[in-house]
KEKE-3310 file (N, C-alpha, C; in steps of 0.2 Angstrom, whole numbers, plus 5000, padded with zeros to 4 digits):
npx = (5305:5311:5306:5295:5299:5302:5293:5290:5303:5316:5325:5341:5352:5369:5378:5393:5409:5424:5430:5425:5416:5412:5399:5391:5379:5372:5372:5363:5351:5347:5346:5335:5325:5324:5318:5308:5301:5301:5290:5292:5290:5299:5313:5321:5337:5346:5361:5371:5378:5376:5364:5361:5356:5342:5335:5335:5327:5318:5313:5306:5296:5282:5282:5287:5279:5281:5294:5297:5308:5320:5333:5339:5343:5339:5334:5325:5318:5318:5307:5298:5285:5291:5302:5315:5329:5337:5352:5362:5377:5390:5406:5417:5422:5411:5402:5388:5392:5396:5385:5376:5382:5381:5367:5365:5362:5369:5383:5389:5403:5405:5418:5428:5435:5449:5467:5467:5455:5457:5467:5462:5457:5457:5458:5445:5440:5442:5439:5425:5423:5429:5419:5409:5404:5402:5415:5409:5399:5402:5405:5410:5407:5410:5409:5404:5410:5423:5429:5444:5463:5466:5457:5456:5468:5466:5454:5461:5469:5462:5455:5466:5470:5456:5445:5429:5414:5401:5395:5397:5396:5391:5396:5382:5376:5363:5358:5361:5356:5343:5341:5343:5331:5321:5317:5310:5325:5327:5323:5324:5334:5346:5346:5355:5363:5354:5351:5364:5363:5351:5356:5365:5357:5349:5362:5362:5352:5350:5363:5357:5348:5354:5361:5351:5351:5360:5373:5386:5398:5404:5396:5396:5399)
npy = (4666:4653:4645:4649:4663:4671:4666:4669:4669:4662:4651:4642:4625:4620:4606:4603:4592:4589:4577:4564:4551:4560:4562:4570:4567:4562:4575:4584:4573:4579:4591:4592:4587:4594:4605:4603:4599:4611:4613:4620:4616:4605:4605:4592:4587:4572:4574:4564:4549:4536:4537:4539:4549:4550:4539:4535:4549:4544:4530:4538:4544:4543:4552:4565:4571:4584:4585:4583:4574:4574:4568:4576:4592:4607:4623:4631:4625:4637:4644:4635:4632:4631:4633:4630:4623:4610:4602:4588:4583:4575:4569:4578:4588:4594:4598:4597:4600:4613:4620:4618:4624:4637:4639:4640:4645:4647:4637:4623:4613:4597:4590:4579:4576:4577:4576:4572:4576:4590:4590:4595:4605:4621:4620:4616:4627:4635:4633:4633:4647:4652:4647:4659:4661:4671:4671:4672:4668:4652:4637:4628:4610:4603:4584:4573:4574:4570:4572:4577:4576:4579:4583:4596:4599:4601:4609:4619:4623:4625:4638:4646:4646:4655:4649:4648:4644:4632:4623:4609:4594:4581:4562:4551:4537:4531:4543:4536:4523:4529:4534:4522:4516:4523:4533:4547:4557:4564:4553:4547:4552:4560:4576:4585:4579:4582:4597:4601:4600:4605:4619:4619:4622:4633:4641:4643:4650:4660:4665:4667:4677:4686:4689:4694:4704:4712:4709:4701:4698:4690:4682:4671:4672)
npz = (4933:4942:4953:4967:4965:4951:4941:4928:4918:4912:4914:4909:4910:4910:4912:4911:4906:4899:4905:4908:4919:4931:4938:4928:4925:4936:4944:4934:4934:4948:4949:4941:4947:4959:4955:4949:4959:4966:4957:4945:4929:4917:4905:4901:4894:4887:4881:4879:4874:4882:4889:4900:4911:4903:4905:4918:4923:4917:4925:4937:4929:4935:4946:4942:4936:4929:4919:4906:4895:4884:4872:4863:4856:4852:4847:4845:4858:4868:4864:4870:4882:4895:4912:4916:4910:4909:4904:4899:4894:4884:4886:4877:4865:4853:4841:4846:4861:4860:4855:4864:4876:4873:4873:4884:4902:4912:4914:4923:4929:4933:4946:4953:4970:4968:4963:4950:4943:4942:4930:4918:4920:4916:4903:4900:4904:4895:4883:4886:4887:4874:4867:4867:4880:4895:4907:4920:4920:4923:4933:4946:4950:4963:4966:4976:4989:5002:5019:5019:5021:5008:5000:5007:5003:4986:4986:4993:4981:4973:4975:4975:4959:4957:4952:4952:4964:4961:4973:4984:4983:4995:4996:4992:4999:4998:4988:4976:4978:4978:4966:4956:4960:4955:4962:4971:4971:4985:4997:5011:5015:5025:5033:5035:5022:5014:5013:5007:4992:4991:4991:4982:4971:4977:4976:4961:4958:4963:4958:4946:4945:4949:4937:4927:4932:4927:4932:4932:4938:4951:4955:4960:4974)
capx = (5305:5315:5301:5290:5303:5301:5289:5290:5308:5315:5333:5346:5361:5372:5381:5397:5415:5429:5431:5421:5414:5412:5394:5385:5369:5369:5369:5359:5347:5346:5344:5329:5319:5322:5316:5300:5300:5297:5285:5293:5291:5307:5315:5328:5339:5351:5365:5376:5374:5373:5355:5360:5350:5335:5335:5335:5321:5309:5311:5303:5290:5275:5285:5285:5277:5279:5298:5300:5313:5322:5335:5340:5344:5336:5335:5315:5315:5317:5301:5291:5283:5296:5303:5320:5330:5343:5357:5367:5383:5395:5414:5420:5421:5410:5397:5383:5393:5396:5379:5374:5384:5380:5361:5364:5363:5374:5388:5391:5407:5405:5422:5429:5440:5455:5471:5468:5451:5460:5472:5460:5452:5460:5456:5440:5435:5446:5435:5418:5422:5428:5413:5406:5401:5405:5418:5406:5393:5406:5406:5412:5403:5416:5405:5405:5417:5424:5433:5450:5468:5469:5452:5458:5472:5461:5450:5466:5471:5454:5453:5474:5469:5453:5438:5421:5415:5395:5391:5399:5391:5390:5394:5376:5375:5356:5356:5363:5349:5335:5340:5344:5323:5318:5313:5313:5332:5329:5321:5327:5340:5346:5343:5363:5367:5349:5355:5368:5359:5348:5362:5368:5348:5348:5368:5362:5345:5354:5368:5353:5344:5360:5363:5344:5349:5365:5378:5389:5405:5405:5390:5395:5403)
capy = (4659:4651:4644:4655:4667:4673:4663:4671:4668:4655:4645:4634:4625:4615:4603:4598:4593:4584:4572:4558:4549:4564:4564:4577:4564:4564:4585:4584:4574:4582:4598:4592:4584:4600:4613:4601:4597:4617:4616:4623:4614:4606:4601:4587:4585:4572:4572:4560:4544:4533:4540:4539:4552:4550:4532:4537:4552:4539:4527:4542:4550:4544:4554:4570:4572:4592:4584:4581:4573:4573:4567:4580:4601:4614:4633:4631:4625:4642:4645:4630:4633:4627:4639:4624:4617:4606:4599:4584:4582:4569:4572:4575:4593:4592:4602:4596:4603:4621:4619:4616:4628:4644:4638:4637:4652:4644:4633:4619:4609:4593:4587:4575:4579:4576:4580:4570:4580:4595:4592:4598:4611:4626:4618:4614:4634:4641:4630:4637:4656:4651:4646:4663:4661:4673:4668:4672:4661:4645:4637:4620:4607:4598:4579:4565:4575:4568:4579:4571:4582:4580:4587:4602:4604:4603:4616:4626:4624:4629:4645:4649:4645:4657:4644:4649:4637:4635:4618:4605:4587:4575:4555:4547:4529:4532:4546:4532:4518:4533:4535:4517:4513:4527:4536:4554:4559:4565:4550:4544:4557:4563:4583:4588:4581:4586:4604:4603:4598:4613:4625:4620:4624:4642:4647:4645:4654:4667:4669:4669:4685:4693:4689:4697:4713:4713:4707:4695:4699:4688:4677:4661:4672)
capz = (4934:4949:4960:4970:4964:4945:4935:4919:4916:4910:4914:4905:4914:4906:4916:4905:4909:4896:4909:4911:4926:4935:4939:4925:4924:4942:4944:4930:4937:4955:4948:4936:4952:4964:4950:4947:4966:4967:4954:4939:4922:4917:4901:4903:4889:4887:4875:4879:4868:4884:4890:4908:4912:4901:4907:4925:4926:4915:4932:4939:4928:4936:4952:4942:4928:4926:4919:4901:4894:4877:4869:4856:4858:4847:4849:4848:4866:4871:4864:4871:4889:4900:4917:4918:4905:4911:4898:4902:4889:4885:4888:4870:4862:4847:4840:4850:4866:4859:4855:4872:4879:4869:4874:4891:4904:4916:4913:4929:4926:4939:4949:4960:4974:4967:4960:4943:4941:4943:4926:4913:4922:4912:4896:4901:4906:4890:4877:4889:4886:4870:4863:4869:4887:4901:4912:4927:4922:4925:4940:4947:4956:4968:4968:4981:4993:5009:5023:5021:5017:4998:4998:5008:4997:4980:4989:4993:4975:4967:4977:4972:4952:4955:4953:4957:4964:4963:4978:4986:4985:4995:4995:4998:4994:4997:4981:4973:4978:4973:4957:4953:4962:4954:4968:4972:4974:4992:4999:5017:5015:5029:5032:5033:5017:5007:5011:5003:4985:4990:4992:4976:4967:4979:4972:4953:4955:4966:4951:4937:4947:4947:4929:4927:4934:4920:4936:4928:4942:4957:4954:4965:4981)
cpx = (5307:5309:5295:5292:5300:5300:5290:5297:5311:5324:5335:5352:5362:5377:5388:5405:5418:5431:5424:5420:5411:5407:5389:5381:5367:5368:5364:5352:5343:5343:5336:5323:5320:5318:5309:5296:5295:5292:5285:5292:5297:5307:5323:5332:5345:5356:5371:5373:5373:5366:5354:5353:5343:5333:5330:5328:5314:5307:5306:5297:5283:5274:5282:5286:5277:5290:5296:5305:5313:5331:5342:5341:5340:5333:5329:5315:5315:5310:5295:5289:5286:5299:5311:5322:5337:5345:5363:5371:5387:5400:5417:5420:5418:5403:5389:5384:5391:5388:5373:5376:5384:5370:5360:5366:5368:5378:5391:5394:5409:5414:5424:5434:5445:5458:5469:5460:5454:5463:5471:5456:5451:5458:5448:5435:5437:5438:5429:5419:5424:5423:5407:5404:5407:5409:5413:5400:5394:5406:5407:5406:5406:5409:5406:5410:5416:5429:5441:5455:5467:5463:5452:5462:5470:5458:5455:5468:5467:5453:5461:5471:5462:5445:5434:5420:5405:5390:5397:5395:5391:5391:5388:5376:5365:5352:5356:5356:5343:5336:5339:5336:5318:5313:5315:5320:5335:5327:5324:5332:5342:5346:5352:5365:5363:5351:5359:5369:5356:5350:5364:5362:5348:5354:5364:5355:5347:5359:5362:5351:5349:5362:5359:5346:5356:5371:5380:5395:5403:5398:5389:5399:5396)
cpy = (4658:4650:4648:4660:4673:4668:4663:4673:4661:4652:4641:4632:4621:4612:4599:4597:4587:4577:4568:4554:4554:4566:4569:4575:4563:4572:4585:4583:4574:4589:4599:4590:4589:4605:4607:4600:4606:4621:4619:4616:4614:4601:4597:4587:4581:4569:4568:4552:4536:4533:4539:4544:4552:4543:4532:4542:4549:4536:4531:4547:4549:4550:4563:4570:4580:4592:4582:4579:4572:4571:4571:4588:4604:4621:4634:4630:4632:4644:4642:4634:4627:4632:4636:4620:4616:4601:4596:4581:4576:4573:4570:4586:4592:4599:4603:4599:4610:4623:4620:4621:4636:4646:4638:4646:4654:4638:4628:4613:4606:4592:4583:4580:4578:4577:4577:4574:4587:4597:4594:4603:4617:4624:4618:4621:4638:4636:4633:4644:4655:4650:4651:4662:4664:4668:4667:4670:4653:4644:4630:4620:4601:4593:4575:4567:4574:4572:4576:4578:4582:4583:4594:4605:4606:4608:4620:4630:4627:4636:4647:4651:4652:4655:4648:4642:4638:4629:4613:4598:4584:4566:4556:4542:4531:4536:4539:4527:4523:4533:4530:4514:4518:4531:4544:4554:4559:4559:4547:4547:4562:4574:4585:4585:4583:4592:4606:4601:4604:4620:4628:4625:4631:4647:4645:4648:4661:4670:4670:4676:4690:4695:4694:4704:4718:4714:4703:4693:4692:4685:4672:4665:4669)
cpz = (4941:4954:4960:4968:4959:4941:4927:4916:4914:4911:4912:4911:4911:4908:4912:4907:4903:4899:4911:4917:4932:4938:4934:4923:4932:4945:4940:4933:4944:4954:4945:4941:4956:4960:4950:4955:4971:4963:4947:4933:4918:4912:4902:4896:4889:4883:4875:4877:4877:4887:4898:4912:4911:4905:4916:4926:4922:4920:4935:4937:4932:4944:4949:4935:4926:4921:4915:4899:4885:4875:4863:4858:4852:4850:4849:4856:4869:4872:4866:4880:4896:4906:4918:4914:4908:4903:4901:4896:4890:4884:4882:4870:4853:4846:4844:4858:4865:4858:4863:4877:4878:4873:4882:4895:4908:4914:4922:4926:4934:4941:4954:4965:4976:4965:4951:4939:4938:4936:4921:4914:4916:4907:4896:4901:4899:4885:4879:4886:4880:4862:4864:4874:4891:4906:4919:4928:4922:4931:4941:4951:4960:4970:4973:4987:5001:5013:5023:5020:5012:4998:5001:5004:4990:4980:4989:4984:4970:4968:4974:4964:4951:4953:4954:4957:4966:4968:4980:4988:4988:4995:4998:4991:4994:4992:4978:4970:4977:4967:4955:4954:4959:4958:4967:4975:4981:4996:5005:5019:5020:5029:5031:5028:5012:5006:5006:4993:4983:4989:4986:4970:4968:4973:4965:4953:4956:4960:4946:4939:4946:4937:4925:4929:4929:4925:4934:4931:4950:4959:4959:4971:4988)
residu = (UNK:UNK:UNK:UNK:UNK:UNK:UNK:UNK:UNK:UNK:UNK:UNK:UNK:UNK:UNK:UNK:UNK:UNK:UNK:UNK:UNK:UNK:UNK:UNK:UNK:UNK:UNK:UNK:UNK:UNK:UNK:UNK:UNK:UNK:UNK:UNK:UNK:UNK:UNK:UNK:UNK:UNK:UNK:UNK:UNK:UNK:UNK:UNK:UNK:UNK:UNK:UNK:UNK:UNK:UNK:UNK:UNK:UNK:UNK:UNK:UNK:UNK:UNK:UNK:UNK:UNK:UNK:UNK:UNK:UNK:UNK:UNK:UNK:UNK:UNK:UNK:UNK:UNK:UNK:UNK:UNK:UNK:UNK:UNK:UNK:UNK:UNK:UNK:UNK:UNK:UNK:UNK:UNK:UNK:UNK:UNK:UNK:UNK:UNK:UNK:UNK:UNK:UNK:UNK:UNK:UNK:UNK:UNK:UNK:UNK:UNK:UNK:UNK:UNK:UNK:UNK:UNK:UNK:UNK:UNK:UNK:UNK:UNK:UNK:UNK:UNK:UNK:UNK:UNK:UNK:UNK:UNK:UNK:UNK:UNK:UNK:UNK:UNK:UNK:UNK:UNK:UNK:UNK:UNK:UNK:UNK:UNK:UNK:UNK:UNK:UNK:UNK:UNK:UNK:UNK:UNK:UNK:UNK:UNK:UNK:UNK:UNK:UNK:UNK:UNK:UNK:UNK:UNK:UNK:UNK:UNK:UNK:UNK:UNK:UNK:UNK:UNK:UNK:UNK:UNK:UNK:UNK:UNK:UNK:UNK:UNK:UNK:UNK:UNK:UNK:UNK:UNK:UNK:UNK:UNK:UNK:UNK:UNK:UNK:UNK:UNK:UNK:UNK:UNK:UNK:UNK:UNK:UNK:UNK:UNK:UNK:UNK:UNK:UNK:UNK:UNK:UNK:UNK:UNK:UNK:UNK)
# end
């Protein structure tokens, strides 16, 4: 799968964190317009009962139509013709998570860049491996972060605790007003913060190829 990469594979992520407001319908759907952006065929799926997500990449289907959306999980999707399945959760622990998370090849647990993100971290990776997923296919996604102290110390703190960490987002009011026009996400976006959206898209293809060669240690260095 993966692009120009490896076509005939197929990838899941699963964007999910206990904590709410965090952005996981916006990774969700940045991740679901770079993968179709590169041409893969991408199933959306969004299980959170607001439909943020589905809501948002219908704005844009006439944009890219090789992006499906649904609603609902089943263990058939593996079997449809899809190269990108993206899974965007609500912040509960229920069956539809575990579900989600069992289904998924990687695990991306969104954050802000602050100390009250931070307080159910632990909880948050024990319940992931919990529900049988590899430690080293977890990985944060530090969102909306500005250069300030507290964000250095949060960073300091996340490396101390062990984190992987799999991108750093970001503020753009201009994502904001693309998804709300339903435009391409990257739209008038300047090149130093696109990069760092595409960064995120490279480190989970680059962790899935290692996965693919049975490297499951040291995924997001």
């Amino acid at each position: 799968m993966i692009g120009d990469h490896v076509m005939n594979e197929k990838l899941a992520v699963t964007i999910w964190n206990y904590k709410g407001g965090v952005g996981k319908s916006t990774v969700s759907l940045i991740l679901s317009q770079i993968a179709a952006q590169n041409g893969l065929k991408v199933l959306a799926t969004d299980l959170d009962e607001q439909k943020n997500l589905a809501e948002t990449l219908r704005l844009s289907r006439s944009i890219f139509p090789n992006i499906e959306v649904r609603t609902e999980l089943s263990e058939k999707f593996a079997n449809e013709n899809f190269n990108f399945y993206v899974i965007d959760t609500h912040p509960s622990k229920d069956e539809s998570v575990i579900k989600a998370l069992k289904f998924a090849d990687i695990i991306l647990v969104p954050v802000f860049g602050d100390y009250n993100s931070l307080i159910n971290l632990r909880s948050v990776f024990d319940y992931v491996r919990n529900a049988g997923v590899g430690a080293g296919q977890v990985a944060l996604v530090k969102n909306c972060i500005v250069k300030s102290k507290v964000t250095a110390e949060v960073e300091a703190t996340l490396d101390e605790q062990g984190y992987s960490i799999a991108g750093r987002l970001p503020r753009s009011n201009i994502l904001v007003k693309n998804i709300a026009s339903g435009d391409k996400w990257d739209k008038y976006m300047r090149t130093i913060q696109r990069v760092k959206f595409l960064n995120l898209y490279e480190k989970i293809l680059s962790a899935y190829r290692e996965m693919l060669k049975g490297n499951f240690h040291n995924l997001w260095k």
